[in-house]
One Martini backbone bead per residue (centre of mass of N, CA, C, O) as a GRO file, in nm:
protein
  111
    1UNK     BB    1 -11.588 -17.658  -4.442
    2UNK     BB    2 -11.889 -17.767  -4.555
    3UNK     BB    3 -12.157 -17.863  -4.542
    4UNK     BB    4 -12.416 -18.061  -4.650
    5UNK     BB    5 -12.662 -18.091  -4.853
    6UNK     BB    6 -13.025 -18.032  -4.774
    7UNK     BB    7 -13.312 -18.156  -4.947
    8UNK     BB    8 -13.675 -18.067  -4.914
    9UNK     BB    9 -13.959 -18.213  -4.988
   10UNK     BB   10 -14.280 -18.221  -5.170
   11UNK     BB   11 -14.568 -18.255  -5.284
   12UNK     BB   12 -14.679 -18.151  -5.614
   13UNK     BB   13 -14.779 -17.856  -5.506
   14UNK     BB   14 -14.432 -17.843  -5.371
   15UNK     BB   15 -14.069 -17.776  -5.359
   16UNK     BB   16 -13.828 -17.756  -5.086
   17UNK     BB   17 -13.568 -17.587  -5.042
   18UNK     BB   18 -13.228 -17.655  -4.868
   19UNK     BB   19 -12.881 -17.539  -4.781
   20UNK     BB   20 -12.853 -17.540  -4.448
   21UNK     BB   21 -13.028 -17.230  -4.400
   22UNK     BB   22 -13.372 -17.089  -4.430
   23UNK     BB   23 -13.284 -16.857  -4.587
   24UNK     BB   24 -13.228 -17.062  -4.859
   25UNK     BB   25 -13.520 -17.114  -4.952
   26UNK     BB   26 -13.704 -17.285  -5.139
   27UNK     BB   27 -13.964 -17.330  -5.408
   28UNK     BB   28 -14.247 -17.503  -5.612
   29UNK     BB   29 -14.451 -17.430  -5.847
   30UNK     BB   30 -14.759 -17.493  -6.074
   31UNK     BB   31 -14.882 -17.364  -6.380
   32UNK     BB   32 -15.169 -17.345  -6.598
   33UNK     BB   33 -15.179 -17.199  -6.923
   34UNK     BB   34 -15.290 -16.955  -7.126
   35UNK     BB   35 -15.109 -16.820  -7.441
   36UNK     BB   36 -15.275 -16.556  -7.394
   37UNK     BB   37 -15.183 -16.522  -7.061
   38UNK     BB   38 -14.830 -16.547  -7.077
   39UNK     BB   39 -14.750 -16.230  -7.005
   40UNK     BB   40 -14.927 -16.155  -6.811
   41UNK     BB   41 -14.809 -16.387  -6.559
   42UNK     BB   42 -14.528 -16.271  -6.571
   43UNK     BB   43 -14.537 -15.960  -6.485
   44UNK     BB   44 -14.678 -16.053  -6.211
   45UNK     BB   45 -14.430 -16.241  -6.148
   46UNK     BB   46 -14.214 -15.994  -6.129
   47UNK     BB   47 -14.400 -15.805  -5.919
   48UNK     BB   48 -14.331 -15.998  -5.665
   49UNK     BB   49 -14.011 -16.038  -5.628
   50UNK     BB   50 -14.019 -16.392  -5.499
   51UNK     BB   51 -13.911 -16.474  -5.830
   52UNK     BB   52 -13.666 -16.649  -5.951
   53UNK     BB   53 -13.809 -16.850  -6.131
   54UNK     BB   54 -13.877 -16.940  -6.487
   55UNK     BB   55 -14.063 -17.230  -6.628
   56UNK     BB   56 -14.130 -17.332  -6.977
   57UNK     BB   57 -14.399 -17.599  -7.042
   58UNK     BB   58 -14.511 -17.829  -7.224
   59UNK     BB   59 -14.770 -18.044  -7.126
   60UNK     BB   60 -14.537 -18.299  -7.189
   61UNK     BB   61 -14.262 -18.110  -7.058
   62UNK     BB   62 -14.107 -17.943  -7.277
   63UNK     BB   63 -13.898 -17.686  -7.279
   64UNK     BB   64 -13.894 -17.384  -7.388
   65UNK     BB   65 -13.826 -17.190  -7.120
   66UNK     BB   66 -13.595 -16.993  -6.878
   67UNK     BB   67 -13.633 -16.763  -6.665
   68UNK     BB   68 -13.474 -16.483  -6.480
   69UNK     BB   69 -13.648 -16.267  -6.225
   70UNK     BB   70 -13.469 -16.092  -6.015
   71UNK     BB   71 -13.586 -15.799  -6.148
   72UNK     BB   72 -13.846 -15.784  -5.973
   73UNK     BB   73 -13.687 -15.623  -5.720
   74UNK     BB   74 -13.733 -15.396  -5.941
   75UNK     BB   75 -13.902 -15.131  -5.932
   76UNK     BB   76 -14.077 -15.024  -6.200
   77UNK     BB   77 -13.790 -15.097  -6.406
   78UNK     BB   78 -13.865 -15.408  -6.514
   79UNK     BB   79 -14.073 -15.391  -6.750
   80UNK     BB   80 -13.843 -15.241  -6.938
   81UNK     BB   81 -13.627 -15.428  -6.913
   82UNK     BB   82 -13.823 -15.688  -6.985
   83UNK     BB   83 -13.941 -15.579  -7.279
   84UNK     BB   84 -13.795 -15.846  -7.469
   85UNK     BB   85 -13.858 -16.084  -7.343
   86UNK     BB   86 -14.184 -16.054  -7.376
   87UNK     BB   87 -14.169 -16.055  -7.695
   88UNK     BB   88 -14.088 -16.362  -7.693
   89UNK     BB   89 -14.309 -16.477  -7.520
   90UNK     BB   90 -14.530 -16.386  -7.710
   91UNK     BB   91 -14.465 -16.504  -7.960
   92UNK     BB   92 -14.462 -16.820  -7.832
   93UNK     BB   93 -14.783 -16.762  -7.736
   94UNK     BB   94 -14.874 -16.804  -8.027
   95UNK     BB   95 -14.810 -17.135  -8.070
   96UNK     BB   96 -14.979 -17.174  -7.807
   97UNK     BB   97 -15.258 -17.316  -7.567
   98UNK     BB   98 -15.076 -17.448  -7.355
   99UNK     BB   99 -14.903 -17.413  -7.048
  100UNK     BB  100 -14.663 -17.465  -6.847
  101UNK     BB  101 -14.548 -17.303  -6.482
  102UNK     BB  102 -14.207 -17.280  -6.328
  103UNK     BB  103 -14.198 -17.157  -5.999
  104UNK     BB  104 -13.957 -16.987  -5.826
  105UNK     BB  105 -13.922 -16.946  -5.487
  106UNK     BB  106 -13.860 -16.736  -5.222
  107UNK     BB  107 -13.888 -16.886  -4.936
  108UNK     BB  108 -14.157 -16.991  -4.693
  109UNK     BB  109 -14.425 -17.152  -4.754
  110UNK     BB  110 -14.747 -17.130  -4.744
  111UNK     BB  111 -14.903 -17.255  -4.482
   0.00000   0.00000   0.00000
């Protein structure tokens, strides 16, 4: 039988899970968006290999769109590979003028 799942909370600034083990440990951050800045944005997070899934909403909190990242630990062909999904997003960003971006990252929150 498995352990009991422990979820740990963190402030507002981000939120830090753990799944009985700490090599499984993921966080959340938050950041607002300009709608034209939100393709170059996701580029840079899938750029850094560390970022597993990426949750695109409305500053009401509407969900827009939730993106898995995981592709960006493949070095170099990661944006030819994305490059359907950004174009999608692209399209999005044309029609809003600020969205929320919550990031979910892999490993233990710095600092």
């Amino acid at each position: 039988m498995s352990d009991p799942e422990t979820v740990l909370k963190e402030p507002a600034a981000g939120k830090a899970e753990a799944t009985g083990d700490d090599r499984a440990r993921t966080w959340t951050d938050e950041i607002e968006v300009a709608g034209d800045r939100l393709v170059a944005e996701i580029k840079r997070l899938a750029a850094e290999g560390q970022v597993r899934r990426v949750r695109i909403t409305e500053p009401d909190g509407d969900l827009l769109i939730e993106v898995p990242l995981t592709i960006g630990a493949i070095a170099g062909g990661a944006v030819v590979l994305a490059a359907p999904l950004l174009a999608v997003i692209g399209a999005l960003a044309a029609f809003v003028t600020k969205v929320k971006v919550e990031i979910v990252r892999n490993g233990s929150k710095p600092g």
